[in-house]
N, C-alpha and C positions, 0 to 999 in steps of 0.2 A: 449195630455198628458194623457187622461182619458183613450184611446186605448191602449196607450203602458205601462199602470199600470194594464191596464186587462191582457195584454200579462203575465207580470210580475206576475201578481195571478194568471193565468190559469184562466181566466173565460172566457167561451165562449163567440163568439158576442152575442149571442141570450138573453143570462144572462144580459150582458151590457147595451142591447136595453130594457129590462124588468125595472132594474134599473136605467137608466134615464128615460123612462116612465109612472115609480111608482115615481117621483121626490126625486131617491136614500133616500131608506127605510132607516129606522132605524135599522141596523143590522152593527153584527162584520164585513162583510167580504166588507159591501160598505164602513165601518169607513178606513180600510186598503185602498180600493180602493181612496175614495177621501184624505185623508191624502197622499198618495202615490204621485198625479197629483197635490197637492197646492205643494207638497216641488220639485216636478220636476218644477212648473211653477215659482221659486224661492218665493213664497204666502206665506209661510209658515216656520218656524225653531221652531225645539224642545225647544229650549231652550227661544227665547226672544217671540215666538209666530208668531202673525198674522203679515205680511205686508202689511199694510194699502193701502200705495199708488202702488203696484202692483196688491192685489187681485180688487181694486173699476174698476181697466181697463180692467175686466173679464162683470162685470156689467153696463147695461145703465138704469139709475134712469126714473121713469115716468116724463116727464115733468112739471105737477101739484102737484105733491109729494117733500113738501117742507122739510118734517120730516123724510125722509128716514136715514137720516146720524146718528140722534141723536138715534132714534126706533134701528135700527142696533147696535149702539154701548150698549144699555142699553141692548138688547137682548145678544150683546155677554156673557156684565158682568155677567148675571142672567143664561147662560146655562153653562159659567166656572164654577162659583164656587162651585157646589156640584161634581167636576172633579178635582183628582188627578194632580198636574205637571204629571207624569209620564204617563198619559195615553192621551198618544201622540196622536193616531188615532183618540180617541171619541172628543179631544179637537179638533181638526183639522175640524172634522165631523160638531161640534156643529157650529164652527166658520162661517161652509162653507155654512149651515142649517140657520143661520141669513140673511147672505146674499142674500142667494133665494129665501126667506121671506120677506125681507123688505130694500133691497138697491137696488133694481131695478131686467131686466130681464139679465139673463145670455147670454151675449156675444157670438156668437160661429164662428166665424172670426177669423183667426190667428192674434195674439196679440203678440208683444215684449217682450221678456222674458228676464229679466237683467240678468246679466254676475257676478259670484262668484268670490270671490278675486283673487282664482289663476288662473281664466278665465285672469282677467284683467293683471295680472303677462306676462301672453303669450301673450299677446296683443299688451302690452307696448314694450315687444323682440321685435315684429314681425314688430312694427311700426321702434322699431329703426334701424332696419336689411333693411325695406325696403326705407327708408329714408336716408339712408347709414350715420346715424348719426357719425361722429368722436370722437376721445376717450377724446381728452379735451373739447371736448363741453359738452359731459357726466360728466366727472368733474366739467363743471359748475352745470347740472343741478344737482349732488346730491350736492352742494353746496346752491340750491336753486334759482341760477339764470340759468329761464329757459325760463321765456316769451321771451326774447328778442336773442336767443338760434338762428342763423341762418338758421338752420334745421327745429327749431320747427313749422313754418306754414305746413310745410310739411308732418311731421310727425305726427301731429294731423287731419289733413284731412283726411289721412289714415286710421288713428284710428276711426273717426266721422265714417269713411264711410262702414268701416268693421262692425260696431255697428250700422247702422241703425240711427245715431244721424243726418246725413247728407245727402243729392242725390244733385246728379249733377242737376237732371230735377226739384226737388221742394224745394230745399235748406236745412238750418236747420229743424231738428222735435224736437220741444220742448218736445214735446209730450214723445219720448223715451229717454229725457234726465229727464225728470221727474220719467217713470215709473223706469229708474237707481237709482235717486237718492236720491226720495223724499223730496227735498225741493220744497214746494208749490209756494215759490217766483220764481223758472221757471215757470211759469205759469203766472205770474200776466199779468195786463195788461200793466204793465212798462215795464216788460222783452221783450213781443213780442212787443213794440212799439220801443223799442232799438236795437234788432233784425233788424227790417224796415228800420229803420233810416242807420243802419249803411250796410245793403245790397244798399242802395241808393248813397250811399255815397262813394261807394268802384264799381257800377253794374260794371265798365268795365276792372276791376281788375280779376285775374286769382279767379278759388275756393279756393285753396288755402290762396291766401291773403283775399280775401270777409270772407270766414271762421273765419280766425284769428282775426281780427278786432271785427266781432262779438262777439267771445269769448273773447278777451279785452277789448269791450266797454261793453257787456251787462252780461257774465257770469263767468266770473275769482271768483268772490269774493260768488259766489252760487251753483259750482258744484266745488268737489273736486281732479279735473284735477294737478293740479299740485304737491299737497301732495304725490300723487299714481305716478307720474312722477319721482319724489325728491325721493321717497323711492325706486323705482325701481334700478336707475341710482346708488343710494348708495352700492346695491347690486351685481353690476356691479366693481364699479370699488374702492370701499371700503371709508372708512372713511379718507378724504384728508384734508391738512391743507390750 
């Protein structure tokens, strides 16, 4: 992201290498550079600010470093508030300057970058097109029923697998269904022991149905899969009685 924001400013690599070297100075033209790569790596929005649970997956915490989280968020409040709403880039700067200060070391490993709503819009098409969903089963699901949708194992694997939520070789990633969504309880140690349980309980079932299960027994009610399903389908085939 930080390459293709230099592209984007005309800054040469050498410039680049200088400013990550000097641990991106305090200047206008690195505020534009890193404001430019948090809102490409979806980290960032003008308007509601920082994404918690996307930028922390840029960062690994020292392992003895119990007060990173708390040091981090006090630093942010104290370097927003003499900053304008409107000045987008320094805010963006300041935010990204806490974090390379005190939530650990920065990342540099390609990382899962979540999908914007109208990503998700083409997604949901592309699931239905390739799942060759039918048109009154779409009438159920903008009706709302959708789990039980005879397509829908299908269609969601699809979707899991185009996004990085799923592999055929290492199963579910909580991991990128977290960095989508940011509910902490993907995470917990409930969710991936439900996860377990129900890959156990399904091993000799196709991905498809092992999938679905999973998402029925451990994550319906904490990722918002079906809302975005239900509204899509509405859009589709309009408001039915």
């Amino acid at each position: 992201a930080l390459g293709e924001c230099a592209e984007y400013l005309e800054i040469p690599e050498t410039i680049l290498k200088q400013y990550v070297d000097d641990s991106y100075p305090d200047c206008a033209v690195v505020h534009k550079l890193i404001h430019c790569a948090m809102v490409n790596l979806c980290a960032w929005n003008d308007t509601t600010g920082i994404k918690e649970h996307v930028m922390e997956s840029f960062f690994a915490p020292h392992p003895n470093d119990t007060c990173f989280l708390k040091v981090t968020q006090n630093c942010i409040q104290e370097s927003l508030l003499p900053l304008s709403q409107e000045a987008h880039n320094s805010r963006a700067y300041a935010v990204f300057k806490c974090y390379l200060r005190h939530y650990g070391d920065l990342v540099h490993e390609a990382k899962f970058v979540p999908n914007e709503h109208l990503e998700f819009d083409q997604l949901i098409q592309d699931c239905f097109t390739l799942a060759n969903i039918p048109r009154d089963e779409l009438v159920q699901y903008s009706r709302g029923n959708i789990i039980d949708g005879a397509s829908f194992p299908r269609g969601f694997l699809i979707g899991c697998v185009r996004l990085g939520y799923y592999s055929l070789q290492t199963g579910v990633n909580l991991g990128t269904f977290y960095a989508q969504f940011g509910n902490r309880e993907i995470l917990s140690q409930q969710t991936r022991e439900c996860c377990e349980r129900s890959v156990r309980e399904h091993c000799d079932e196709d991905h498809a149905t092992r999938l679905y299960h999973i998402f029925r027994n451990c994550l319906v009610h904490i990722v918002p899969t079906l809302g975005l399903v239900q509204k899509y389908a509405k859009s589709l085939v309009g408001e039915v009685c």
